[in-house]
N, C-alpha and C positions, 0 to 999 in steps of 0.2 A: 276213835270218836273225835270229830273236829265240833266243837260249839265256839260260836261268836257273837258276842253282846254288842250293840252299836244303838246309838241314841237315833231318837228320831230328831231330823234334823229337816227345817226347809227355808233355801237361803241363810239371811242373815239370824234369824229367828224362830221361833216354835210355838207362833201363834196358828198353824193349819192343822185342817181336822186328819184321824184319821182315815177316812175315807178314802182317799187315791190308795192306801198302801191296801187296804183289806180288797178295793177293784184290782189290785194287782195279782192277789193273791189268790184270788179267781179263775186266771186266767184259764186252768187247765181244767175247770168244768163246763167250760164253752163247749159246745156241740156234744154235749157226754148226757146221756138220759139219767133221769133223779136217781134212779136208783144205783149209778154208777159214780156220780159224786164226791167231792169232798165235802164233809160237812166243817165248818168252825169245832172246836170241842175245848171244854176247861174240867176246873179237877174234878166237877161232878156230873158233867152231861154233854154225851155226845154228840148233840146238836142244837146247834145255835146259830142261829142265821147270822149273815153280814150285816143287817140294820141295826141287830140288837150289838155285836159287837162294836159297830160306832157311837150306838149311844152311847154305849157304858163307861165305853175306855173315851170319849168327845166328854160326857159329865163327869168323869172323875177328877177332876182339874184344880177343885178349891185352891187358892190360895197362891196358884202356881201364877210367875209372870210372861211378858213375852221371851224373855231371855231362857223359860227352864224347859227343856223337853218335856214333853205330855206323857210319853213313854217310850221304852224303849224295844228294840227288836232284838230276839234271839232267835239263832240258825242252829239246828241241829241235826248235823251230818253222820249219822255211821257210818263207816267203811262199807266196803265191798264184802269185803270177810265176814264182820260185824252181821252185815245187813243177810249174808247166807248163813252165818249161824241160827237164824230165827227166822229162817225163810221168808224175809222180806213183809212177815205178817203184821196186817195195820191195828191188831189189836195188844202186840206185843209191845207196837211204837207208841200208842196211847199210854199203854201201861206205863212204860219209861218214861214219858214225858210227865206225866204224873208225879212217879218217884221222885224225879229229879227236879223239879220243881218245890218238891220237900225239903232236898239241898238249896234251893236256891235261896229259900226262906232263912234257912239256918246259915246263910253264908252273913246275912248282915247284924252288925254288929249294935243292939240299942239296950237302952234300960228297960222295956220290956220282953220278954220273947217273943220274935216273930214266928209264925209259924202259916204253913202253906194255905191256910184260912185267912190271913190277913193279905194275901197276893191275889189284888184281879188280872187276870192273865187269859188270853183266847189265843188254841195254836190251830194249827191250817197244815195237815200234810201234804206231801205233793210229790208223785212215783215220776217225776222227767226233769231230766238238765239238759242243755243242751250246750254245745261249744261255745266257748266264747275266746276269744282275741287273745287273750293272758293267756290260755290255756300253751302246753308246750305242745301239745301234738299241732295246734293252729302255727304255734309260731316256727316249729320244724317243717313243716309244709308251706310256710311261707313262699319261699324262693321258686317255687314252683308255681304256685298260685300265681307271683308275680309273671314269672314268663310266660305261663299259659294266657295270660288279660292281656300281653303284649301283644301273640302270638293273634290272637283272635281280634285286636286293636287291627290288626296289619290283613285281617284276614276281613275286612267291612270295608279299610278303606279301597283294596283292590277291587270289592264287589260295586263300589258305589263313585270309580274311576275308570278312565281307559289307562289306569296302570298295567304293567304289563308281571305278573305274580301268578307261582304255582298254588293255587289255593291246596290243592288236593297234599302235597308235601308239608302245607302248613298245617294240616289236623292231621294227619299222620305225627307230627310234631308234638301235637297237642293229645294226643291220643297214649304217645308212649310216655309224656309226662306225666299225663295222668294216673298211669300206670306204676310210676320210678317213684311219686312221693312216698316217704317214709310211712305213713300213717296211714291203713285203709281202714273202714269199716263197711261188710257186706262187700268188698270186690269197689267201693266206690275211694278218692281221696275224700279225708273227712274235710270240713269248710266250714266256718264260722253258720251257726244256726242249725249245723244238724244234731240231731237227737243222739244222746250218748246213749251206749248196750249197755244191757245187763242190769242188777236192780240200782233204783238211783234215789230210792224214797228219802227222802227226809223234812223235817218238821221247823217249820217260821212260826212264833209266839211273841205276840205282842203284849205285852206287860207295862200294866198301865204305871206310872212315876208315882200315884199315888198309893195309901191302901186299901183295901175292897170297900173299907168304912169312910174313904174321903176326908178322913181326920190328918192324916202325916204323911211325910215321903220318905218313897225307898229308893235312893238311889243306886244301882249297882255301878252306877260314874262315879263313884266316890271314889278320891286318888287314896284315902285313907282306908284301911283295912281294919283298926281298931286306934280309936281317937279320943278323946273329949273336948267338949267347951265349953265356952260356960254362955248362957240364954237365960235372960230373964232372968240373971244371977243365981242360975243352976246350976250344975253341973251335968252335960248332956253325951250320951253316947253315942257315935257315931262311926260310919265305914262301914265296908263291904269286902270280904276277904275271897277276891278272885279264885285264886288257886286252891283253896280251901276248897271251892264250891267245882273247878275241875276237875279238882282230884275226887272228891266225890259223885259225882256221876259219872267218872269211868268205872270208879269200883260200885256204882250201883248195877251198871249191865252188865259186871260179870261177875257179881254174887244172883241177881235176879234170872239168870240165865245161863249159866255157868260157862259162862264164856273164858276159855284158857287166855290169856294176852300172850302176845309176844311182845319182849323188850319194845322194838323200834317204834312199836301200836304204842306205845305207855307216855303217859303227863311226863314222869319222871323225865324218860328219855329224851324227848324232844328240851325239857329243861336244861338239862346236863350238856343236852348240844348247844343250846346258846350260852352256856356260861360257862361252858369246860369241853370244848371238842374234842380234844385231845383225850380227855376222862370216857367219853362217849365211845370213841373208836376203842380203846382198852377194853373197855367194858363189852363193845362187840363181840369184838375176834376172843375177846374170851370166857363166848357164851356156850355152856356143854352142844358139841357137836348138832344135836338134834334141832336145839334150840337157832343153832347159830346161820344152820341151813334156810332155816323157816323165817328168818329176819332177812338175808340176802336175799329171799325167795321175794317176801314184800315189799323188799325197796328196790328187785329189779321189776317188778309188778307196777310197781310207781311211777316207772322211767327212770330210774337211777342207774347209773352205768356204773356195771360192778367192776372194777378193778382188779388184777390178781394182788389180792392182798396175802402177803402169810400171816401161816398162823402165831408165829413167833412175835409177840408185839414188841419186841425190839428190833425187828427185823422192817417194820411197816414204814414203807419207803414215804419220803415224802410229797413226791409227785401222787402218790399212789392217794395220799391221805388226801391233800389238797382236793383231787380230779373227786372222791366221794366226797368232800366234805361240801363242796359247791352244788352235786348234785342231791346229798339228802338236802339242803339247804332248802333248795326250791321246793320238792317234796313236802317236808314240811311245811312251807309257809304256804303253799295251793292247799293243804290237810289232806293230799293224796295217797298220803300213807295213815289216816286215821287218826295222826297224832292232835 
């Protein structure tokens, strides 16, 4: 499960509505008949138009300045795995969104309890991604992309001169490059804009900075996890406890669905890799057999180039550690392996 919080943010300030992002998040009901659709939905109705979603989360704003985000955006990715465990079903994705939303509530830290009735929030799913530039299959087909735009650069100007060039040798050229890139999908090289296989749904949720009552904010930008201060010569509670709220929603979709994790899928793991790599590969190679196949399986599924690593973790070379450590690296920070 990959999720990421990120403020709404435009230019120097966060005086804009949100309209442009909710028109963006449209995009994939363009030419698709009503009833094929996505609708907006929050924690108690499945459908809610775009209008009303900028009113609410455009009016929830009291108090706020130029300087504060109006709200914030969550992305919510399950894996590949994930997303076949539950057959890709969009009523299982509401459901968790739901849930987890529950967590989300419970992640901040105030003098009263927050609970998923004080969060206005509208999410938007959406079944297509497509390549983008970051991606590594884009950036491993680079080299070729580039030769083939040369190849056809040299293949216009001869058409459009009395140069004297084999065009026909130059797309035969272009033809077995196309063919030699690393990365196909469908027989074709993949290219920046086209559509990724297989299931790719996941859930954008705009959360407004205020609460459903317009009285106070929640920030989940708090650098504080659990704080106080004093206001108005109070003493006041404050924060947001990230990881708290991660680790909670992985373990909500796999008690809600019984989803088995493997290690390298798990908050923990990916943790353990930034703050102990060395604890991380340990911990790998010395997961029971079953277990340990099913985690190389997923991080060569990710693009990870697997190593002969032995099983002896004294034995675990350091080239060996290095050459995976760089490759879950990426992995993880794309959330290509779920983490």
């Amino acid at each position: 499960m990959y999720i990421t919080i990120t403020k709404q943010q435009s230019g120097t300030n966060y005086k804009g509505s949100v309209r442009d992002f909710v028109n963006y998040l449209e995009k994939e009901n363009e030419d698709k008949s009503v009833e094929l659709q996505e609708n907006f939905f929050n924690q108690y109705n499945d459908k809610v138009s775009s209008e009303e979603v900028i009113a609410e989360i455009d009016g929830n704003t009291s108090k706020l300045s130029k300087k504060d985000p109006k709200f914030y955006s969550m992305v919510v990715s399950p894996s590949s795995r994930e997303l076949n465990h539950i057959k890709n079903n969009p009523k299982h994705l509401r459901k968790y969104v739901r849930e987890i939303m529950k967590d989300y509530a419970d992640a901040f830290y105030r003098d009263q309890k927050i609970t998923v009735d004080n969060i206005k929030y509208y999410a938007k799913m959406e079944h297509e991604r497509t390549y983008k530039g970051k991606d590594k299959k884009i950036q491993e087909n680079q080299p070729y992309a580039t030769k083939i735009l040369q190849l056809k650069n040299e293949i216009r100007n001869i058409q459009g001169s009395n140069s004297i060039g084999n065009v026909k040798n130059l797309e035969k050229e272009i033809v077995r490059l196309e063919k030699e890139a690393p990365h196909q999908q469908q027989g074709r090289r993949i290219v920046r804009g086209m559509q990724k296989e297989g299931y790719q749904s996941h859930i954008h949720i705009i959360v407004s900075r205020k609460d459903n009552s317009n009285s106070f904010s929640l920030s989940p930008g708090s650098k504080y996890k659990q704080s106080e201060t004093i206001l108005n010569g109070k003493k006041v509670k404050q924060g947001f406890h990230r990881e708290k709220f991660y680790k909670s929603a992985e373990k909500r979709f796999d008690t809600t669905f019984g989803y088995n994790r493997n290690f390298v899928e798990s908050y923990k793991a990916k943790n353990m890799f930034i703050k102990n790599p060395k604890k991380f590969f340990a911990t790998l190679v010395g997961l029971p057999t079953n277990e340990k196949q099913m985690a190389f399986k997923l991080l060569h599924k990710a693009g990870v180039n697997i190593p002969n690593i032995p099983t002896n973790k004294v034995q675990l070379a350091y080239k060996a550690f290095m050459k995976l450590k760089n490759g879950v690296g990426k992995a993880i920070n794309s959330g290509s392996i779920g983490i």
